[in-house]
N, C-alpha and C positions, 0 to 999 in steps of 0.2 A: 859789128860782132866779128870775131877772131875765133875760127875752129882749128884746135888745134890739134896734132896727131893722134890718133884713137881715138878721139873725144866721143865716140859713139859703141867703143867695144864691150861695154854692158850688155848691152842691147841683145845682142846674138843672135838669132834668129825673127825676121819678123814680115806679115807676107804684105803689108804696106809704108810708106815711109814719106814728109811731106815738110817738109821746111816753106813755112808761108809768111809772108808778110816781113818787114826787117829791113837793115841793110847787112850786109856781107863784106866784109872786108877783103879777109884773104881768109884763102884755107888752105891746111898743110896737104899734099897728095896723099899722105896716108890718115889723113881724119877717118875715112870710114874702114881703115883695116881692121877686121875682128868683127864686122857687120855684117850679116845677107841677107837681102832682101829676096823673097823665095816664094810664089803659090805655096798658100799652105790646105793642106789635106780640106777635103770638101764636111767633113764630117768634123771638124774642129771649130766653126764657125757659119752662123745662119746665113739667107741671102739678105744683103748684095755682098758679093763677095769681094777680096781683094785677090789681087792675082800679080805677084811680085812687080811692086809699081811706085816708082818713088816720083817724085813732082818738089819740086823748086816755083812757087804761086808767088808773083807778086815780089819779090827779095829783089833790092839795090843790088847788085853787082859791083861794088865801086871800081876794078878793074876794069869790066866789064868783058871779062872772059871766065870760063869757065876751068876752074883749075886742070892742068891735065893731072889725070890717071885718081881721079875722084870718085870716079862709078868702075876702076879697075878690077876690084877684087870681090866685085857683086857677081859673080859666075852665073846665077840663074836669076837674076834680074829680065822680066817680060816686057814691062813698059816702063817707058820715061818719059817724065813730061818737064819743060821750063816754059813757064808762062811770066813774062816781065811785062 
């Protein structure tokens, strides 16, 4: 799979985020610009909660680096997980 710039600037606002399973190719450093990953209000959703958290599960890396400046423009991003 190939993500390519913006590919995720639909999205806009969301308080979890989780690319699992796959392989990855490459991806451009601005794929996720126009995206944030953010705790969202406790009253907008039941428990268990999500709390600004994105996770990479299981995904081929075929580089096997982690693009720089990928999770750059997530400013209230709380946790990050990459599980290979």
């Amino acid at each position: 799979m190939y993500i390519p710039g913006k590919a995720f600037e639909g999205f806009l606002n969301l308080d979890s985020f989780t690319l699992e399973h796959g392989t990855i190719d490459d991806v451009e450093p601005n794929a996720m610009s126009g995206l944030d990953v953010k705790p969202a209000r406790a009253d907008l959703h039941k428990i268990p909660r999500k709390y600004g958290r994105f996770e990479m599960r299981y995904s081929r890396l075929v580089n096997k680096v982690i693009p720089p400046g990928l999770l750059y423009s997530w400013k209230y991003l709380k946790h990050a997980a990459v599980v290979v």
